[in-house]
C-alpha positions in Angstrom: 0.0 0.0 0.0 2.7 2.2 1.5 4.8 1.6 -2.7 1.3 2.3 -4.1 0.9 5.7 -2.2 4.4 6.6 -3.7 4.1 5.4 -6.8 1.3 7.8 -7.0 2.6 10.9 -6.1 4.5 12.0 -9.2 1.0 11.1 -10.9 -0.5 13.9 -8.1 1.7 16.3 -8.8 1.5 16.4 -12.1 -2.2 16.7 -12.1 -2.1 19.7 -9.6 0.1 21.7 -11.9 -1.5 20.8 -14.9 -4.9 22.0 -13.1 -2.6 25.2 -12.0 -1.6 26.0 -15.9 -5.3 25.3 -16.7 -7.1 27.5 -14.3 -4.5 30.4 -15.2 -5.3 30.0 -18.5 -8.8 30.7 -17.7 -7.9 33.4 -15.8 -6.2 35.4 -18.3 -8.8 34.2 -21.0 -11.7 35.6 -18.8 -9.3 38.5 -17.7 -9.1 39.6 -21.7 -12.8 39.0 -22.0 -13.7 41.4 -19.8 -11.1 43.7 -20.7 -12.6 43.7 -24.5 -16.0 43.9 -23.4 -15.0 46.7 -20.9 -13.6 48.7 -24.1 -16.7 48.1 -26.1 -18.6 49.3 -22.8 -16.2 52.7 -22.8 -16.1 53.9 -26.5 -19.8 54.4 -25.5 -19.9 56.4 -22.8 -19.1 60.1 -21.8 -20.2 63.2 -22.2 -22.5 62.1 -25.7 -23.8 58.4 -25.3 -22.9 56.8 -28.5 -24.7 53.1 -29.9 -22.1 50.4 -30.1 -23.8 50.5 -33.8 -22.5 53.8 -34.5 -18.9 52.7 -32.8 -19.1 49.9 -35.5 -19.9 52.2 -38.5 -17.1 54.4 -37.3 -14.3 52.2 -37.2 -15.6 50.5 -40.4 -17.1 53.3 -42.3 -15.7 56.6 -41.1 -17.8 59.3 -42.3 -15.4 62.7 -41.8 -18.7 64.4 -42.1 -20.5 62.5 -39.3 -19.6 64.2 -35.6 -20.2 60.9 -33.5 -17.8 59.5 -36.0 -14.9 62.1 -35.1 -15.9 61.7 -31.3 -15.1 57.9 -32.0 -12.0 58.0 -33.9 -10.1 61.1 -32.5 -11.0 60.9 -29.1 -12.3 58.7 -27.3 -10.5 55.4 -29.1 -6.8 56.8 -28.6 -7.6 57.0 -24.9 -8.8 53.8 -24.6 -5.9 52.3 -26.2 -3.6 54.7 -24.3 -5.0 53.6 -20.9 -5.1 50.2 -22.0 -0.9 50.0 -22.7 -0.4 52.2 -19.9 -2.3 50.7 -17.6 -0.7 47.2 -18.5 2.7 49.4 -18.7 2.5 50.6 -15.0 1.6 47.2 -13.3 4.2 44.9 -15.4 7.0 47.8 -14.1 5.7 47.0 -10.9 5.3 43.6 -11.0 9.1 43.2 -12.5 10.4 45.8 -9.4 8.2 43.8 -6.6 10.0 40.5 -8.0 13.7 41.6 -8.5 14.2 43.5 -5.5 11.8 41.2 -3.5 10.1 44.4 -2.0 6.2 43.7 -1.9 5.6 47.9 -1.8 7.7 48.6 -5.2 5.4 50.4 -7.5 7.0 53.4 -9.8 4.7 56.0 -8.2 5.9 54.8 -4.8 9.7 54.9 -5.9 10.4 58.0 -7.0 10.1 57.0 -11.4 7.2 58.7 -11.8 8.1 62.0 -10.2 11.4 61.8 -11.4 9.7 61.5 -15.3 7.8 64.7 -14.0 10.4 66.9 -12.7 12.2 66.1 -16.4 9.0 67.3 -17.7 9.2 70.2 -16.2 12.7 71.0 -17.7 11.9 69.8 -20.6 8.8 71.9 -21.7 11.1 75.3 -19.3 14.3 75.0 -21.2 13.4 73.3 -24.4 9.9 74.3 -25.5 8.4 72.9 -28.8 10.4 69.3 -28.5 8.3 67.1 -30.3 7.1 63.9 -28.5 9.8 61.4 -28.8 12.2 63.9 -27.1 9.4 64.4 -24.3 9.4 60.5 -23.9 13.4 60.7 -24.1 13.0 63.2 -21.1 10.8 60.8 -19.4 13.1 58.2 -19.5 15.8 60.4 -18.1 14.0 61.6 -15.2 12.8 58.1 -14.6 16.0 57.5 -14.4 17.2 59.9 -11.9 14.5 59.1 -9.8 15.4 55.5 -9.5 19.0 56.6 -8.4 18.4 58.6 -5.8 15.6 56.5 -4.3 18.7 53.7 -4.0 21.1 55.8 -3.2 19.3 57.6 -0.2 17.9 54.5 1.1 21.2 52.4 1.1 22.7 55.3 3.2 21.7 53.7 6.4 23.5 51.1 8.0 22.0 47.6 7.3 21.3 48.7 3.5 17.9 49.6 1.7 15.5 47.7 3.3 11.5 47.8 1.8 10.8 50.1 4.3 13.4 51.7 4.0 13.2 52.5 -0.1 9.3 53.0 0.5 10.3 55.9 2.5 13.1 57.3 0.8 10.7 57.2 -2.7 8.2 59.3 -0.6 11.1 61.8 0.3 12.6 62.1 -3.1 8.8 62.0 -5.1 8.0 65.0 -2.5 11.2 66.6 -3.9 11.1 66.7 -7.2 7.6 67.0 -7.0 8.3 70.5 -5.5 11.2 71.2 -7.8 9.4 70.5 -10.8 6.4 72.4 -9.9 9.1 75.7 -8.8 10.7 75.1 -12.5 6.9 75.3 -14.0 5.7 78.2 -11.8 8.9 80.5 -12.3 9.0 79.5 -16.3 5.2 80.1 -16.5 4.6 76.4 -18.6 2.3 75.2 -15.8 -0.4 74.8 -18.2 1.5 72.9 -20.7 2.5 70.4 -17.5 -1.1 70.4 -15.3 -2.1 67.1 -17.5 0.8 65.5 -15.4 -0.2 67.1 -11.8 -3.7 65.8 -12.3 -2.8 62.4 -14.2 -5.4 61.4 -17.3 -5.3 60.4 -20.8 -8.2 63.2 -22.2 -5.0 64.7 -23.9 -4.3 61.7 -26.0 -3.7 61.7 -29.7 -3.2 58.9 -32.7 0.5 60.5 -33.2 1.1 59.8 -29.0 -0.2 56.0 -29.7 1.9 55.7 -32.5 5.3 56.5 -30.8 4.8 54.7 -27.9 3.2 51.8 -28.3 6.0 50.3 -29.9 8.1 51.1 -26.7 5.1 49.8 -24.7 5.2 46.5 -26.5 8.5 45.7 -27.1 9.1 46.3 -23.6 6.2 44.3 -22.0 7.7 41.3 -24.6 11.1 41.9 -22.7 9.3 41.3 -19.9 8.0 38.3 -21.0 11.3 37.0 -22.5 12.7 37.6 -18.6 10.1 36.4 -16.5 11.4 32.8 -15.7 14.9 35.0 -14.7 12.8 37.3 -12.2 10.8 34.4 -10.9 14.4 33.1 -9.6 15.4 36.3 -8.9 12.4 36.6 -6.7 14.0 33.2 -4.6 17.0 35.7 -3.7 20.2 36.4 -5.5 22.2 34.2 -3.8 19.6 31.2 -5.1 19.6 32.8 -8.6 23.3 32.8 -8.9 23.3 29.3 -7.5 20.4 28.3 -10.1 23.0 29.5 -12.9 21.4 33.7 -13.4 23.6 36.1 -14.5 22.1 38.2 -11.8 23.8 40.6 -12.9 22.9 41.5 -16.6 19.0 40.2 -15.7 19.3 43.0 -13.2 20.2 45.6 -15.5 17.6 44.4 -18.0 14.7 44.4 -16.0 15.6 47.9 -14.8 15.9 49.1 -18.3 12.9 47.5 -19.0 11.1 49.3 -15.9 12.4 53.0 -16.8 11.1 52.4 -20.3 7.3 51.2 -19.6 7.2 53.6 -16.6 8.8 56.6 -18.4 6.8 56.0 -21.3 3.8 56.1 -19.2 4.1 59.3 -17.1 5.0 60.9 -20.7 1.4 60.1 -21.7 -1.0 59.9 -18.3 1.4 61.6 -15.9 1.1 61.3 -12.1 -1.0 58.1 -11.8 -0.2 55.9 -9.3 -0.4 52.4 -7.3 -1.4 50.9 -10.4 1.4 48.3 -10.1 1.1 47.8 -6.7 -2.0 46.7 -6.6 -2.2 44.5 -9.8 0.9 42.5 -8.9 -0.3 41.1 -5.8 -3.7 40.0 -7.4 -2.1 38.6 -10.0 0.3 36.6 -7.6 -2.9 35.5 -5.1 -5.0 34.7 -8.5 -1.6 32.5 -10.6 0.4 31.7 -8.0 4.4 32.8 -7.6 5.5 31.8 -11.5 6.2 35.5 -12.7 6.2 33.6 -16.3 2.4 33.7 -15.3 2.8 36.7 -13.0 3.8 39.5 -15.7 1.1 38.5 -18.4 -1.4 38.4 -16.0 -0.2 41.7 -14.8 -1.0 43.4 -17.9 -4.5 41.6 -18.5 -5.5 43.2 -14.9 -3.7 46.5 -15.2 -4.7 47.6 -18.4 -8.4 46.8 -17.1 -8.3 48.8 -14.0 -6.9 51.9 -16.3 -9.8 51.6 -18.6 -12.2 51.3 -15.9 -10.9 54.1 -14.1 -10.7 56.3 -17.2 -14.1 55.5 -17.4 -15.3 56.4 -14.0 -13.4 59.7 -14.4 -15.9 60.7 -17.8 -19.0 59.4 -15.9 -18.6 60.2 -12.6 -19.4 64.1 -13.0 -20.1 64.7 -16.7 -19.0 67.2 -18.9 -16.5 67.3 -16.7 -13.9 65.0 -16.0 -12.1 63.3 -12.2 -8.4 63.2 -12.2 -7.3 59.4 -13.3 -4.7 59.6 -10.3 -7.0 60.3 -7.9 -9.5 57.4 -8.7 -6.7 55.0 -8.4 -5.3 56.6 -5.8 -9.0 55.6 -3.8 -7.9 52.0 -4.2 -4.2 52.5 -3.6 -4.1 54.3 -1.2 -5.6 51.9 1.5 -3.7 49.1 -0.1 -0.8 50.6 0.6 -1.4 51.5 4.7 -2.3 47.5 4.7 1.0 46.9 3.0 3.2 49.6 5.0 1.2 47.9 8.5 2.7 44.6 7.4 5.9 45.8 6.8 6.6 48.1 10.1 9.6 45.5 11.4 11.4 46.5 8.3 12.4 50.0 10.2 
């Protein structure tokens, strides 16, 4: 009986990852359901109602002369697809940060990327005014950049090294500082206007020739994601198993950090300061797939890019004509998340 029982176990385990692969399949099948029928749902809505008929006949009969059909195709379809690759932009960079630097509060917003793409903003549109928008996205990157260092740098000043705590709080030092530079540059430049889309976070601004310069730095970086996620799922075991396991931790490192300046720098260039997008979607991905960030980071984008149409959606309905900032609806989900997060973490200190 005992040989049986063994015999059988193999046979067991098998099943129970094969039922694992299975039900995350479903997952991200239903996940992308909802997420097409949830884009269907938006074109619809704001301040003019529009049939899903008329949607059709715009997309496959565009009639210049027909205003419904210009509401369709110049407006309200660029922000859809922009807060569909932002959205699955900002929680993949978080997903990728949470597993490489095993810190479950790492979130660009929360690090210091985001304001750091800002505060380059700033200089940008102060000191260089009439850059087209790859250069603005080059900024982006820049300040993203920046951001990212001095996070690191001020939280590894401490003795024992940067702890999550320890990063969470030096991101919210350095964010409140370039926050405040960037808004001094803007105020004493007089380009305020030109950077309020970013203080208030939202994709209303959104145009084809935006979609068409960054979504190819959207995708290809979300596939780089993919093409690492087995290295950051044994990266996530700790670098001392990774290097055992074989990683170059090394190079995957500075990968996955290239990848993260590039899908969060993109994304501040577009929707600005919206935040805790990818550090909520991470975790329900993980507690929905399990610990396998080869599941992880597509999942990730499935959930995130839902959440940003949803709340891009809420922001036209909630008080129409006018609109809610994007950052602040995802900030009413975040920010709670977060204080449950920073509760559990406290011992880091």
């Amino acid at each position: 009986m005992e040989q049986q029982n063994e015999a059988s176990l193999p046979l067991n385990d098998a099943q129970r990852t094969n039922s694992r692969i299975w039900t995350t399949w479903l997952i991200m099948i239903c996940g992308s359901g909802i997420l097409l029928m949830t884009i269907a749902f938006s074109v619809t809505q704001g301040a003019v109602k529009i049939p899903i008929s008329t949607v059709w006949d715009a997309i496959f009969h565009f009639d210049a002369e027909n205003v419904n059909h210009l509401i369709v195709v110049d407006l309200r379809i660029p922000r859809i697809i922009a807060s569909t690759l932002v959205g699955a932009a900002f929680a993949v960079a978080g997903a990728i940060m949470q597993g490489t630097t095993r810190n479950p509060m790492a979130d660009s917003g929360l690090l210091g990327l985001n304001a750091g793409a800002g505060f380059a903003l700033a200089i940008c549109f102060a000191f260089f005014p009439g850059v087209g928008y790859m250069q603005i996205i080059l900024f982006s990157f820049l300040g993203a950049a920046l951001g990212t260092l001095l996070v690191n740098g001020v939280a590894s000043l401490r003795r024992g090294g940067a702890t999550p705590m320890r990063i969470v709080l030096a991101g919210s030092a350095v964010t409140a500082l370039l926050t405040a530079l960037g808004q001094g540059i803007a105020l004493y430049f007089e380009v305020e206007q030109n950077i309020m889309f970013w203080t208030a976070g939202g994709v209303a601004g959104s145009n084809w020739d935006q979609i068409k310069i960054m979504t190819p730095w959207i995708i290809g970086a979300l596939l780089g994601a993919l093409a690492l996620s087995r290295s950051v799922s044994l990266l996530s075991l700790g670098e001392d198993v990774a290097k055992g396991l074989g990683l170059n931790t090394t190079l995957v490192n500075v990968l996955c950090s290239l990848i993260v300046l590039i899908l969060a720098g993109a994304s501040v260039s577009v929707v600005g300061a919206v935040g805790f997008v990818g550090l909520i979607i991470p975790h329900l991905a993980r507690y929905l797939v399990g610990m396998d960030y080869r599941w992880i980071i597509p999942t990730s984008a499935i959930l995130g890019g839902l959440l940003m149409v949803l709340a891009d959606l809420g922001a036209r309905m909630l008080n129409p004509p006018f609109e809610a900032p994007l950052g602040a609806l995802t900030a009413l989900v975040g920010v709670p998340f977060f204080l449950y997060l920073a509760r559990k973490q406290r011992r880091a200190l």
